[in-house]
LUMPATOR-995376 format. One record per residue: x, z, y of N, C-alpha, C, O in turn; residue number from 1; residue in one letter. Coordinates in steps of 0.05 Angstrom, whole numbers. Atoms other than C-alpha are relative to their C-alpha. Example, Ala and Ser with C-alpha at 12.3 -4.5 7.8 and 13.67 -1.06 7.14 Angstrom:
// LUMPATOR-995376
      n_u      n_w      n_v     ca_u     ca_w     ca_v      c_u      c_w      c_v      o_u      o_w      o_v    nr   rest
       18        0      -24      246      156      -90       18        0       24       39       13       24     1      a
      -16       -1      -24      273      143      -21      -15       14       22       -5       18       44     2      s
//
This chain:
// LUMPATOR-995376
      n_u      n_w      n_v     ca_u     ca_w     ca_v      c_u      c_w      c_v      o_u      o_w      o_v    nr   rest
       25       -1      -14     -184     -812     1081      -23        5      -19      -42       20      -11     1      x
       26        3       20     -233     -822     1018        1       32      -10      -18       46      -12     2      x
        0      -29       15     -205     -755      988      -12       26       15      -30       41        8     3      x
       16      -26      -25     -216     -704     1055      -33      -11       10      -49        6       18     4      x
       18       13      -17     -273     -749     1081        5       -1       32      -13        4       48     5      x
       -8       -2      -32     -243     -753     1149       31      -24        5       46      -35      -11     6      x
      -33       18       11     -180     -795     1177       12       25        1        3       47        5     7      x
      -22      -12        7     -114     -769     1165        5        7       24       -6       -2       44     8      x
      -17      -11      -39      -72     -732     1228       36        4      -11       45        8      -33     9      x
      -29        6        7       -2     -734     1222       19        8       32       10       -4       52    10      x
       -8       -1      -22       48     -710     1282       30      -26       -3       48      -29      -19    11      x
      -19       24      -14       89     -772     1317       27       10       -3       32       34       -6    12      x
      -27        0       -2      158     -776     1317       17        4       30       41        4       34    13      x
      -11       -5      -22      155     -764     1394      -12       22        0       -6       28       23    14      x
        2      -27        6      127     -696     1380      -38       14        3      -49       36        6    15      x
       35        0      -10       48     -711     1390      -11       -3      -20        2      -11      -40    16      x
        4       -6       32       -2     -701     1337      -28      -34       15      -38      -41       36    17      x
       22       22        3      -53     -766     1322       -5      -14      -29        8      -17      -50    18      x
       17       -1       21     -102     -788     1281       -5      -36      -10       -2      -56        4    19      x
      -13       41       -5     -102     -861     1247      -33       -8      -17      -44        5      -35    20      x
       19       19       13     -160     -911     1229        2      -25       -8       20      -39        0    21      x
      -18       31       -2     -163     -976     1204      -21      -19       12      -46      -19       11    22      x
       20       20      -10     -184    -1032     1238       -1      -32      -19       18      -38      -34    23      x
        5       21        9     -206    -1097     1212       -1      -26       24       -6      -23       47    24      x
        9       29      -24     -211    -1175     1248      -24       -6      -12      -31       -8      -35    25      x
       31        2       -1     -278    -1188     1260      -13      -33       -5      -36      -41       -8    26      x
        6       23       15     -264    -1260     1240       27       -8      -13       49        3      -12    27      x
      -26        7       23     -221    -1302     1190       21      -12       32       16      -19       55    28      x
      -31       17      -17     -141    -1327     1222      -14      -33       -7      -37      -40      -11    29      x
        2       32        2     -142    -1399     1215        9       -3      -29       15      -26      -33    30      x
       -9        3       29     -122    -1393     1140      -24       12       -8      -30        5      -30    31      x
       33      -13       15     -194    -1353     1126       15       24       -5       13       29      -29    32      x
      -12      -30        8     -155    -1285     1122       -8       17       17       -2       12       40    33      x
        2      -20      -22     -178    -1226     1155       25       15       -1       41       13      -19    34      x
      -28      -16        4     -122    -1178     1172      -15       34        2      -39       37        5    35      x
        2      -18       -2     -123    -1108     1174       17       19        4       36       22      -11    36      x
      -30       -8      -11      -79    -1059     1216      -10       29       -3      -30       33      -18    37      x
        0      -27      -10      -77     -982     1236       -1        2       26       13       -9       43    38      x
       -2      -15      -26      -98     -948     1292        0       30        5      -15       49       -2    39      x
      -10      -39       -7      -68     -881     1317       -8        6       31        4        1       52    40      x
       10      -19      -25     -106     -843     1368       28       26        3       37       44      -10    41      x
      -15      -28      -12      -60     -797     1402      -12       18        8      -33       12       18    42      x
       19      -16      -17      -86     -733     1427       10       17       18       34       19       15    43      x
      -13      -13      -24      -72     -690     1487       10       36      -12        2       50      -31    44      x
      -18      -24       15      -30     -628     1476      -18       24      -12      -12       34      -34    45      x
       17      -11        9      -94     -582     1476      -16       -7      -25      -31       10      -34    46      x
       12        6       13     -121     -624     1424      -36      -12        0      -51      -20      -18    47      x
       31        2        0     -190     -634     1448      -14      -27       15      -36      -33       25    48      x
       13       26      -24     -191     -700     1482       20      -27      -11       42      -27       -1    49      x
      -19       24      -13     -156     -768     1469       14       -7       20        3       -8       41    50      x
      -24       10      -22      -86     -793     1510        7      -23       -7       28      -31        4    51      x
      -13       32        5      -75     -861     1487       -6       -3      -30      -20        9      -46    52      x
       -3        7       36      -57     -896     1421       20      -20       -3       28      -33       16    53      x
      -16       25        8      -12     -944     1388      -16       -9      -20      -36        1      -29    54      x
       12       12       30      -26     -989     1332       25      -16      -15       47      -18       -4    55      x
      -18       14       14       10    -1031     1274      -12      -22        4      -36      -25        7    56      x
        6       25        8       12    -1099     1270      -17       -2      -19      -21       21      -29    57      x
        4        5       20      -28    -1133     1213        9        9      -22       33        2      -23    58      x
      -23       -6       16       -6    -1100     1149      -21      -12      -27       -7       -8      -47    59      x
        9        0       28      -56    -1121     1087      -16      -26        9      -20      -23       33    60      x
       23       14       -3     -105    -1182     1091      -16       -5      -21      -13        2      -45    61      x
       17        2       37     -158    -1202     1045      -20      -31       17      -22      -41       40    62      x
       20       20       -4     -211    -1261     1038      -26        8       21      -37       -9       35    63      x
       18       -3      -13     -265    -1218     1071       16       30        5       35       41       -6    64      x
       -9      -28      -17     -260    -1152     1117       -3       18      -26       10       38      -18    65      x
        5      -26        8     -276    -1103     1060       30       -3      -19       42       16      -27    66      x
      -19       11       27     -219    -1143     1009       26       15       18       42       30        6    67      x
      -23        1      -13     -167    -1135     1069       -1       42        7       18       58        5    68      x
      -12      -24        6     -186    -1062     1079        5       13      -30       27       23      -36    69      x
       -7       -7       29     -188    -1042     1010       35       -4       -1       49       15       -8    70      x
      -41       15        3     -108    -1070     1009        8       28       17       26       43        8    71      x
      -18      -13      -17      -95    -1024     1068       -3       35      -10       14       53       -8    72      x
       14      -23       11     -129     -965     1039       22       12      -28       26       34      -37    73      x
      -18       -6       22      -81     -971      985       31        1        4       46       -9      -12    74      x
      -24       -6      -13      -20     -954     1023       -2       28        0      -23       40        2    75      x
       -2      -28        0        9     -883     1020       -4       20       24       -5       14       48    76      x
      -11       -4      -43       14     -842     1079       24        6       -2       30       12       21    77      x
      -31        8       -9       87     -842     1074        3      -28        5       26      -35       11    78      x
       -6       34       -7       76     -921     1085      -15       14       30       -3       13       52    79      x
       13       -3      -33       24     -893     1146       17       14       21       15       10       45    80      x
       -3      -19      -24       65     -840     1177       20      -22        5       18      -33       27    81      x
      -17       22      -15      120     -893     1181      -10      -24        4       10      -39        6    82      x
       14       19      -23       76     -948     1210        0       16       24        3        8       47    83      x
       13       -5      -27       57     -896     1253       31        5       21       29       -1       45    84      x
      -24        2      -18      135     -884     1283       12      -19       -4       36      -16       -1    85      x
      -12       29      -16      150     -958     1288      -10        1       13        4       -4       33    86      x
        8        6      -19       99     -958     1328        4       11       29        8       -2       50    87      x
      -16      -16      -20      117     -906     1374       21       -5        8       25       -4       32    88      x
      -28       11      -13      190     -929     1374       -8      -30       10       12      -38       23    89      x
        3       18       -2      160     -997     1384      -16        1       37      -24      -20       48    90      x
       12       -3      -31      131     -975     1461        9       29       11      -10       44       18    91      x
      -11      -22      -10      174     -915     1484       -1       10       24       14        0       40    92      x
        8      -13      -40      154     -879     1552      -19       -6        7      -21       -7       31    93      x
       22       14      -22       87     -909     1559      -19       20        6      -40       13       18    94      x
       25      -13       -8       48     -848     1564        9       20       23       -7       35       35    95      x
//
């Protein structure tokens, strides 16, 4: 994302192309950890509109939101594209 200035797009493993961000928790767990996951916008076959999304679980945390993305930021996108088809295999037929 830092290198293009944009997010990444990547096509799904069910044959749809989508685009991933990361999200942060907007407060600490009960341990003072924020977490920080992925979110994959799906997009509709024309490309010009959003159809849904999946997301990952929690995958990096940190003491404060910028610590926990920084962590996630430092994952490959061969770690993203496969977050992004667990996720998909993880909710199969919902669109």
């Amino acid at each position: 994302m830092a290198r293009h200035e944009r997010a990444s797009a990547f096509g799904g493993s069910d044959g749809h192309a989508y685009s991933v961000a990361i999200w942060v928790d907007d407060e600490p767990d009960a341990r003072g950890r924020y977490g920080a996951a992925l979110l994959f916008v799906r997009w509709a076959p024309a490309g010009d509109a959003p159809a849904g999304h999946v997301e990952s679980g929690p995958l990096a945390w940190g003491k404060t939101p910028a610590e926990a993305e920084a962590r996630l930021k430092a994952f490959s996108l061969f770690d993203v594209k496969a977050e992004l088809d667990a996720a998909i295999a993880a909710h199969p037929g919902e669109w």
